[in-house]
N, C-alpha and C positions, 0 to 999 in steps of 0.2 A: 744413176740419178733418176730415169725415169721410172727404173722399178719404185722407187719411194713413194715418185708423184701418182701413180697413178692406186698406189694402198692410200695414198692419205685421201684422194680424188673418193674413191668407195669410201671411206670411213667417215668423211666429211660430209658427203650423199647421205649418210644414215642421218647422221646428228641432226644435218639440217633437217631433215622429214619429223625426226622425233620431237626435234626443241620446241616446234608449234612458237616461235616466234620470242621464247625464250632463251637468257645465255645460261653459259652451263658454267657453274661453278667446280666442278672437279670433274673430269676425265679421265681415267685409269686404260692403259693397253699393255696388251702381252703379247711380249716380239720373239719369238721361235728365233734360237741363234742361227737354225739351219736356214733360214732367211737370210741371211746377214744384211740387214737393213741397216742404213745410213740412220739411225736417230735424229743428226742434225739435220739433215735435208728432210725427215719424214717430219721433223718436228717444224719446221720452217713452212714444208707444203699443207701441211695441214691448216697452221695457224694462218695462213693466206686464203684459204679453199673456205677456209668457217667465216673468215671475215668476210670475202666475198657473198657469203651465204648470209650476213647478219649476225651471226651467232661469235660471241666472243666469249672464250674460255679461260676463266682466272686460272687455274690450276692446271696441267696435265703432266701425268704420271707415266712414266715405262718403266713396265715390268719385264725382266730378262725371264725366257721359258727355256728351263738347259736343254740339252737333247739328250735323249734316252733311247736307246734302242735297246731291242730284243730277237735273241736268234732265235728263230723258228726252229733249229735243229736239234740245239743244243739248251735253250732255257735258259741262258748268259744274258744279263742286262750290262750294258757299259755306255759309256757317253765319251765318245769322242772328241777330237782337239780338233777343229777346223782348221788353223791355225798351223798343223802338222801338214797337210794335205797341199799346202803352195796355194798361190794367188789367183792360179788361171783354176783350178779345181774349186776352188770357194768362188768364185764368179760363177761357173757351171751350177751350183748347188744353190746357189743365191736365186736365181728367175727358176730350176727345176728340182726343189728339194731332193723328189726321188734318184735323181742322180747320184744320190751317195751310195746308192747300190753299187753304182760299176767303180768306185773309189775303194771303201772300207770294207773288211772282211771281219766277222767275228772274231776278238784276239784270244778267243778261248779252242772254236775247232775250225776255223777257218771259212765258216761258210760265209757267202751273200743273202743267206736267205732270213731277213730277219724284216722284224716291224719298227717303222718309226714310229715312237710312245708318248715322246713330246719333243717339242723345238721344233715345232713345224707353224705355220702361219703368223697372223696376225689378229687380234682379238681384244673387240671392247667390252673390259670387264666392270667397267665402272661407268655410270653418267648421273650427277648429279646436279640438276639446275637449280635456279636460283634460287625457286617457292621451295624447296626443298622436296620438290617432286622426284620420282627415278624413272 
């Protein structure tokens, strides 16, 4: 729970700098599953963090980012099951993405040595306020 509060604490920090005193009519974000963010707690702290800020948002959107890896050795793109890995290992992976290193291997030649391509952070894709400014 306090991982949520403290992405919606920064994302809330933006908007309010941005909005210049405006509310924002639609909000678009993309949540990296290898996060595994609480939506309802991220959606809850945020919409408390903007209203403290002034700023009230008719709309907001999440967007799920799969995750995509690729092995450095062998050129294998797959996306894995979090969900496969147990509850204490998606905790682990939840506050340090990179942790999926010492969990999952490439299922094609076994390596760890690959890049994360997406499903990783969090990200505001969209802001549009009320004059219809961006």
């Amino acid at each position: 729970m306090v991982h949520e509060w403290a992405l919606a604490e920064a994302i809330a920090m933006y908007i309010v700098r941005i909005s210049k005193g405006r509310n924002v009519k639609r909000l678009v974000l993309s949540i990296g599953r290898l996060q595994s963010v609480d939506k309802e707690i991220l959606d809850f702290a945020l919409r408390e963090l903007l209203n403290e800020g002034n700023v009230v948002v008719d709309e907001l959107k999440y967007l799920n980012e799969e995750i995509l890896l690729k092995c450095r050795k062998c050129g294998f793109e797959w996306s894995p099951l979090l969900e496969s890995l147990g509850s204490e290992v998606s905790e682990f992976i939840h506050f340090i993405p990179e942790v999926i290193h010492s969990y999952v291997n490439c299922p094609k030649c076994n390596s760890r040595d690959y890049d994360i391509l997406s499903g990783r952070g969090v990200k505001v894709v969209e802001v549009v306020f009320e004059e219809g400014g961006q």
